[in-house]
Residue, then its C-alpha position, 0 to 999 in steps of 0.5 A: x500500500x506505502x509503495x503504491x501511494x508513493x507511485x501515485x505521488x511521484x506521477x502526480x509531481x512529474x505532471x505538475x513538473x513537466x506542465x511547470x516546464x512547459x511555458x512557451x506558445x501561443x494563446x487562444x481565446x473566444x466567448x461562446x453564445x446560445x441561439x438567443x444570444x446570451x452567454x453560456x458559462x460553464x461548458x466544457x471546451x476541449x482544443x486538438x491538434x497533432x501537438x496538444x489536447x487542452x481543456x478548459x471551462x468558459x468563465x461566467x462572461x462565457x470567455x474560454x482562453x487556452x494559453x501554451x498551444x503548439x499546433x498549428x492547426x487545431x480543433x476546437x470542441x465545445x460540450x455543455x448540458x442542454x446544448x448540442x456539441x460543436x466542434x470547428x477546425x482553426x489554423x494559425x497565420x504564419x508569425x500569428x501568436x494569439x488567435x481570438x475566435x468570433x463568438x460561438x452560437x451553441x444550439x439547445x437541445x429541446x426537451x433537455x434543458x429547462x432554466x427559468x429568467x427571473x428578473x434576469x436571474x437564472x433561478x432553476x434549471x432541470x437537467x435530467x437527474x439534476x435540479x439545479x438552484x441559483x442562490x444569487x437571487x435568493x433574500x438572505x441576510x449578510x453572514x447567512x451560511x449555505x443552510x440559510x440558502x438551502x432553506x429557501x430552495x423550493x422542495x428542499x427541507x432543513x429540520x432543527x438537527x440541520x438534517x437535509x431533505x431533498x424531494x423527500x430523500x435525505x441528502x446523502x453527501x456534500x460535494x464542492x465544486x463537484x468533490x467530496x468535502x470533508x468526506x461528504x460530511x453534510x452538515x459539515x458544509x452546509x453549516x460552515x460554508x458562507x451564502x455568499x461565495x455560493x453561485x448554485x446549489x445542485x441536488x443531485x440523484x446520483x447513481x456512482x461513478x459508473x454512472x457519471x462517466x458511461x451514463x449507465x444508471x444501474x440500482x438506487x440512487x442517492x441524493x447528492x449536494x454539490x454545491x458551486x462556489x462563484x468563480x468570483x472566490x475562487x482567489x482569496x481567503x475567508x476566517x471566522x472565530x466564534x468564543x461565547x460562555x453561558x450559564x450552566x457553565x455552556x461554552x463555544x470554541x469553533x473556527x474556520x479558515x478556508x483559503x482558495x487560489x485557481x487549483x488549489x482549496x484548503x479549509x482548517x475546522x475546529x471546535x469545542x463546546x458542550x452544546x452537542x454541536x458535533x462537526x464532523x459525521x464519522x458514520x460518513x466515509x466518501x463516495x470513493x470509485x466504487x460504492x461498497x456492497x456491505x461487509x467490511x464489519x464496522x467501516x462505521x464510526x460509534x457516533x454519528x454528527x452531534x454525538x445524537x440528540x440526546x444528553x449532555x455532549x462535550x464536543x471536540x474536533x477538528x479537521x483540515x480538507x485540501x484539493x490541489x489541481x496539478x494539472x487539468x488532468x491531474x486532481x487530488x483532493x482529500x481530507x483528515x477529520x478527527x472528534x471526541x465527544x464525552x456524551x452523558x444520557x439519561x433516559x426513563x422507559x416503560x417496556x410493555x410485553x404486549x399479551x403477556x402481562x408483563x411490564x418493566x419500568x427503567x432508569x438508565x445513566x448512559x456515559x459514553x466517550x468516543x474518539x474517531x479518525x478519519x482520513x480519506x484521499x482521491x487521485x483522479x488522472x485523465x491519462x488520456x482524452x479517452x482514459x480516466x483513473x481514479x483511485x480512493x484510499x481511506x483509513x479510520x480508526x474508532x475507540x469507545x468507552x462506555x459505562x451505563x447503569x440500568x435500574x430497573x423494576x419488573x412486574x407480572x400481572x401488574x406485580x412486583x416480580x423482581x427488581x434489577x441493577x445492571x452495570x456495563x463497562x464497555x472497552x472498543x477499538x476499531x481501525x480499518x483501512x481500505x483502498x478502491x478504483x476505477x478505469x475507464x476506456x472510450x473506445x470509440x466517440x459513439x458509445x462504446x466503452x470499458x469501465x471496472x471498479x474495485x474495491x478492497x476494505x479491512x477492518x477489526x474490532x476489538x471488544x472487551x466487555x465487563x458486566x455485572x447483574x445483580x437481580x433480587x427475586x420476589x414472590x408475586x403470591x407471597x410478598x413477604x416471603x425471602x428475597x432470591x437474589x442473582x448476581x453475576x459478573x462476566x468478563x467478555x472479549x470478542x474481536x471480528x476480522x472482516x475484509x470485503x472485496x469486489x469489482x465491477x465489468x462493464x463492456x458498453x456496444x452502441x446499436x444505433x443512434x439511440x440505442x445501446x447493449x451493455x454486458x456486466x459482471x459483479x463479484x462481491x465477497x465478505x469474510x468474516x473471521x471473529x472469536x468470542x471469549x467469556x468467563x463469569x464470576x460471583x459475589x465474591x470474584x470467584x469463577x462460577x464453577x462448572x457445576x452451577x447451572x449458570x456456568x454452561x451459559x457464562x463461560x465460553x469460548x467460541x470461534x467462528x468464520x465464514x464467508x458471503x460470496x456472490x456472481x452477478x452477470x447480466x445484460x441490459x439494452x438500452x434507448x434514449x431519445x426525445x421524451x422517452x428513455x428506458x433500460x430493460x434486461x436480466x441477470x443472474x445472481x448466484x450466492x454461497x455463505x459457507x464457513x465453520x462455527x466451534x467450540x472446545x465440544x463441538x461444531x456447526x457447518x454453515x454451507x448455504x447455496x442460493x441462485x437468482x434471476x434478477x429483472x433490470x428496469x429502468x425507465x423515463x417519461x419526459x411529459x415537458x421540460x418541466x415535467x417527468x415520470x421516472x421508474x426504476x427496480x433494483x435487487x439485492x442479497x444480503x448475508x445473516x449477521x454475526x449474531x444470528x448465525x452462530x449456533x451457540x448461546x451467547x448471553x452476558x448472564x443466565x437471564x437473556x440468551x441469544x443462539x443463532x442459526x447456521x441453516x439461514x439463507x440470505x435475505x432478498x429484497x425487490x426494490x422499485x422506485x417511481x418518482x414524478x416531478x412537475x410544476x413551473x418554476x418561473x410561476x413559482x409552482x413545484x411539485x414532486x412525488x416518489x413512491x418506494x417499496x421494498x419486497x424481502x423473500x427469506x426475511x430473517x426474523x426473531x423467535x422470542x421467549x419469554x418465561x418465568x422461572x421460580x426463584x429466578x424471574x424471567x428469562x429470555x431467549x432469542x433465535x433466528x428463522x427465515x421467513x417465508x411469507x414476503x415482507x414489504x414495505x411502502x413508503x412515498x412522499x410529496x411536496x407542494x410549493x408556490x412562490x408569489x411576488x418574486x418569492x416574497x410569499x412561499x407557501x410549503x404543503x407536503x406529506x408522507x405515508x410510510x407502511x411497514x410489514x413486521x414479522x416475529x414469533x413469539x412463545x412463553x414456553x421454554x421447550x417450544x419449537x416454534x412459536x405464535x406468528x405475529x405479524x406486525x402492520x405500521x403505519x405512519x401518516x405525516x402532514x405539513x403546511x408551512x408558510x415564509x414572507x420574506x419581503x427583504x432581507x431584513x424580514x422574516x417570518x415562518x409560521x407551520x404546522x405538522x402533524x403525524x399518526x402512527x398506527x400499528x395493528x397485530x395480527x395476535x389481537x392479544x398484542x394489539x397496541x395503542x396508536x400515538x400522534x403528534x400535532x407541532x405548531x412553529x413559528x421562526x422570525x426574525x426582524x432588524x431593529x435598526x440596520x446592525x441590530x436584530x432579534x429573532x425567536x424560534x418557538x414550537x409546541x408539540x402536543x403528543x397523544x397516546x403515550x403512557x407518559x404524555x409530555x407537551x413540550x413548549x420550546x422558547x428560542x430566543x436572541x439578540x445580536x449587534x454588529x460592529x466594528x468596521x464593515x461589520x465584522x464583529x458581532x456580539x449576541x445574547x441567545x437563550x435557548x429553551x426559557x421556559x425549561x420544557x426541552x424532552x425527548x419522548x420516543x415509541x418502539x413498537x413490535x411485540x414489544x412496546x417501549x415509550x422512553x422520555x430521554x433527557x436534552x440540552x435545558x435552558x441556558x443563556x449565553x453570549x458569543x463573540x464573532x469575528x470575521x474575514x474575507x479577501x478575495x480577488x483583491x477586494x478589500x477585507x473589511x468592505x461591508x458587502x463580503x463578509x460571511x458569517x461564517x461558522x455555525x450558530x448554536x442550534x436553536 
């Protein structure tokens, strides 16, 4: 691996060398128009000769210049999206060194390209899997971030946690100027970036690498930001440190810097808080070359972006993201993010055992500390005019440490039955590291073509576990009988191995002008290599002997590995024009899930052979330029987890066992996707609806017992079966929006309904084989209105409303279950008092209906903040977040088991920041009013 990169580095400084070197030649330069005269940015723009392949992008004036041309006749060819290609031959004059070219008239494709004038602003295009968003039109306070612009897209949705949804999917990843930026990171970007440098916001279903080079679209898709910085800032730097301290002993650290040159980005974040403002999501890892399918065994990181939700969170963190072009055939871009964050979670929780008349009341003291690196890098090469590589290294490494304490009180048939302390102390540690790439080959300029990816991930995790139970036993008919008492320590080690592999073939044969045949292959191997190691201990840290009834449980040593290994070979045909675009084809898939599980007496064979005929369905309606129809099918085997397949009991006391089962075949699941998107963005009007259902043969599902044993309260046992009967699930979305007087008034309708298919079985006697079938129906419905008046930027009010049901029905009438609803008035505003001075205040109400313990927050976010100092670069703010006290989390779980749980949040604080910030681009000046962003996130209110 060292040697690779070494390689690839030493290439990367030969280019950049020997374009160092080359200095010496002549200049060509010319501006490009549409049919209606108007300049066309952006569009890519190639120059040929028997000496030179150039490329460049034309400038916003629609300018192209190519500098150091040695041929002296030459071919100039443009390409943009929603315009036909064209391409003229040029040749120099003898004695000419610069060449200036007559403006180019580029012809538009009809039904491709849709952009909208308003007030000579271009404020939407829609380019095939692309909606594309103008910012610079957009009524947005000086200092406004790049979640402030994106709130005011129509279609598009930020929630309180900054979470961003797009047409009803969650956008997956950020990109900047079409490159990964600290990983994908969401939230990353979109709280730290300033409105102000953005020219356009693109929100994009990508389908892969594959897919952006060969225009092959194989499987789902993702939502992608990519968000466009204005050339304009492409030279310069911009700074922001933010301090604050509050009561509660509440304090902010955060800076950002970020300097820009023509090839080069570099961006420096820090933080340190105790507000649960998290900067960096370590579950994200890049897109790299090719996206991974499963295994890999915790690529992941143990915490996700704010450390979740819930508790208290000291937050520290800090990351650099640097890209450099050596070359226009030279990129390499990547980042290094490193956390910490010291989480403290209290949670209260009423678990019903529906239909059994059983019921436990919880009190958990949760402290987790977690530690992530993450370091990822991206070389793209175009060797060639048709040759492409890309290679993707990543490296991570995760540490938690977690300590919980569980008290817990059980009841049967509404008495007590015992009560319960268990302590966890949890030790974890996981590297990984991983490597993956692509190649592709134009073999000819009509469609034929070559592409294969790979990709190669290892990682280990490391667990020690030591936990104690300490469980006193009552007679339910006698309570004044003797208490029984269960007290077990056990020390566990575990560690898992786990490297996945695979590649991709793809051979492209054009048909015709609109028609094309692609032939592909997939391999895709996990293997899993994992040890489990346990011994218990009594009151007094005595080994519990072999002859105690527990021991057979406690002590343990099991090892385990096996593999998932599938082929895929398919082939689709494909046809393209006008209004309709559609794919259509077939692969077969075979899948084998072989391996070994023993212990120091015995021994489980795990072979498990499995053949699929997969259908390839893809297809598009264009009813207008505004207006499409898309549907799309996927399929997928997925492999049994650790867990389930080992067939051994595994239990961290005599209570509670789980024991797996080798005889499980993969899952399978059917996915299709119908997507509708319509409306007249110059009137303001959009529309999107989408539509997925996922159907799963073999589903794995549990069998559950639960049963009472004298002297020692309830047991458990866990196992796992597949399903026979088909399990599906619904879910669709919709948006509705209307902007009126140059989006002064918008007004915001949107909803959901999500169905989901739940199977388990379920038994109260310990010798049961199988178990009664209770299929689980869930439905949730959410509605939401929602209004914005933005009459300028020093304005704004945001009133709205949503509201959703959840219900679930059984199939075993005795485990039928309460259903629950939420109806949440908000209402967001904010005003300038004078010119440097303005107040805003967030409020919302929650009204909750259903739960046992019903809880009614009303949240009250206020703040206050003055600009100063020259050009308004200093700002002091007073902020109070939650006045009135009545932050809480309530949550329901639903199954054959029903858990409301109340989790403690952030509580009322008030604090004061100071921020101070920098711009310098393109030799403006620094301190000139109309530059400054604000820079680093506000405190989430």
């Amino acid at each position: 691996m060292k040697g690779f990169l070494i390689i690839i580095c030493g290439l990367a400084v030969l280019l950049s060398a020997s374009t160092a070197v080359a200095q010496t030649g002549k200049t060509v330069q010319g501006m490009l128009r549409d049919d209606e005269s108007r300049v066309v940015a952006g569009a890519s723009v190639q120059l040929e000769g028997d000496k030179d392949t150039l490329g460049t992008s034309a400038s916003p004036a629609g300018i192209f210049t190519f500098n150091n041309v040695k041929s002296e006749t030459f071919t100039v060819k443009v390409s943009s999206l929603g315009f036909e290609p064209f391409a003229r031959q040029f040749s120099f004059s003898p004695g000419q060194d610069k060449m200036t070219i007559p403006s180019f008239q580029l012809q538009g494709i009809a039904n491709m390209l849709e952009e909208v004038i308003v007030d000579g602003v271009l404020t939407v295009q829609v380019k095939g899997d692309t909606v594309e968003y103008s910012t610079k039109d957009l009524k947005l306070r000086e200092g406004a971030l790049a979640e402030d612009a994106l709130k005011r897209l129509q279609g598009v949705e930020v929630d309180k946690d900054g979470n961003v949804t797009a047409q009803g999917e969650q956008i997956a990843r950020v990109r900047i100027n079409g490159k990964d930026f600290f990983g994908g990171d969401v939230k990353t970007a979109t709280q730290n970036l300033p409105a102000n440098i953005i020219e356009k916001m693109q929100v994009i279903d990508d389908y892969g690498d594959m897919a952006n080079l060969t225009g092959n679209r194989t499987g789902d898709s993702e939502k992608v930001l990519n968000i466009q910085i204005d050339p304009e800032y492409n030279k310069g730097q911009m700074a922001t440190v933010r301090v604050g301290y509050g009561t509660e002993e509440r304090f902010q650290t955060t800076g950002m810097w970020m300097g820009l040159t023509d090839k080069t980005q570099v961006s420096v974040l820090g933080n340190l808080n105790n507000m649960n403002a998290n900067l960096f999501d370590f579950n994200t890892m890049g897109g790299g070359a090719r996206r991974r399918m499963g295994g890999g065994g915790g690529r992941g990181g143990s915490g996700g972006m704010w450390g979740g939700s819930d508790g208290i969170t000291k937050v520290g963190s800090i990351g650099l993201n640097v890209r450099h072009d050596f070359s226009d055939k030279l990129k390499v871009y990547g980042s290094y993010s490193f956390g910490r964050d010291d989480n403290n979670t209290q949670t209260q929780s009423f678990t019903e055992y529906i239909g059994q008349n059983m019921g436990v009341d919880s009190d958990q003291d949760n402290n987790s500390i977690r530690t992530n690196h993450r370091m990822e890098a991206n070389v793209e090469w175009n060797i060639s005019e048709k040759d492409y590589l890309k290679l993707t290294p990543q490296f991570g490494f995760n540490k938690n440490d977690l300590n919980n304490l569980d008290s817990s009180i059980f009841y049967l048939n509404n008495v007590l039955d015992y009560t319960q302390m268990q302590t966890q102390l949890n030790g974890s540690n996981a590297p990984r590291y991983g490597i993956s790439g692509l190649y592709n080959r134009r073999l000819n300029d009509k469609g034929r073509n070559f592409f294969i990816n790979f990709n190669y991930d290892n990682a280990v995790s490391e667990n020690d576990y030591n936990q104690i139970l300490d469980r006193l036993i009552y007679d339910p008919n006698n309570q004044d009988q003797e208490i029984g008492e269960i007290y077990e320590q056990t020390i566990r080690e575990a560690q898992n191995k786990s490297w996945n592999a695979g590649t991709s073939v793809s051979y492209t044969e054009p048909l015709g002008e609109n028609s094309r045949m692609e032939l592909t292959y997939d391999f895709n191997i996990n293997d899993y290599d994992n040890f489990d190691r346990q011994n218990g201990f009594d009151r007094d840290g005595n080994p519990i002997a072999n002859g105690v009834d527990a021991a057979a449980v406690l002590n343990y040593s099991y090892d385990y590995d096996y593999a998932f290994t599938s082929h895929r070979v398919g082939a689709n045909y494909s046809y393209d024009k006008d209004k309709i675009k559609y794919s259509i084809g077939a692969a077969v898939q075979p899948t084998v899930l072989s391996g070994n599980a023993y212990n120091a007496s015995e021994s489980a064979a795990i072979d498990r052979k499995n053949f699929n005929i997969i259908p390839i369905a893809r297809f598009e309606y264009r009813f207008s330029r505004q207006s499409n129809i898309t549907f799309n099918y996927s399929a997928r085997a997925s492999e049994p987890g650790v867990s389930q397949i080992l067939p051994f009991e595994v239990s961290t006391n005599r209570t509670s066992t789980t024991i797996g089962n080798p005889n499980l075949d993969p899952e399978f699941q059917h996915s299709g996707r119908i997507r509708f998107r319509s409306g007249d963005f110059q009137k303001g009007k959009t529309f999107f609806a989408t539509i997925n259902a996922n159907l799963t043969t073999d589903k794995i599902v549990s069998f559950n017992k639960r049963y009472p044993v004298e002297g020692d309260g309830i047991y458990q046992e866990v196992r796992y079966l597949n399903e026979s009967e088909p399990v599906y699930s619904v879910n669709s979305f919709y948006h509705l929006g209307r902007s009126l007087k140059d989006k002064t008034y918008n007004i915001m309708y949107m909803g959901s309904a999500n169905y989901n298919k739940n199977i388990a079985y379920i038994a109260e006697d310990p010798d049961a084989l199988e178990g009664d079938k209770n299929v689980t129906n869930n439905t949730v419905l959410m509605q939401g209105l929602f209004f914005r008046y933005t009459p300028s930027e020093n304005l704004e009010i945001s009133p709205g409303a949503r509201y959703s049901y959840n219900i679930t029905k059984s199939s075993l009438p005795q485990y039928s279950q309460g259903n629950v609803s939420s109806f949440s008035p908000t209402l967001i505003g904010s005003v300038n008092i004078t010119p440097t001075t303005i107040f805003g205040a967030d409020v919302s109400k929650t009204f909750n209906k259903g739960y046992r313990a019903t809880e009614n927050p009303f949240i009250v976010n206020t703040y206050i903040e003055q600009r100063l100092l020259k050009g308004q670069r200093g700002t002091i703010r007073l902020q109070a977040f939650d006045l009135l006290d009545q932050q809480i989390n309530i949550n329901r779980t639903v199954g054959d088991i029903l858990t409301d749980s109340r989790t403690n949040r952030l509580g009322r604080y008030f604090m004061l920041t100071f921020t101070f910030r920098f711009q310098k681009f393109s030799g403006m000046n620094p301190f000139q009013e109309e530059s400054g962003p604000r820079g680093m996130r506000r405190p989430r209110m």
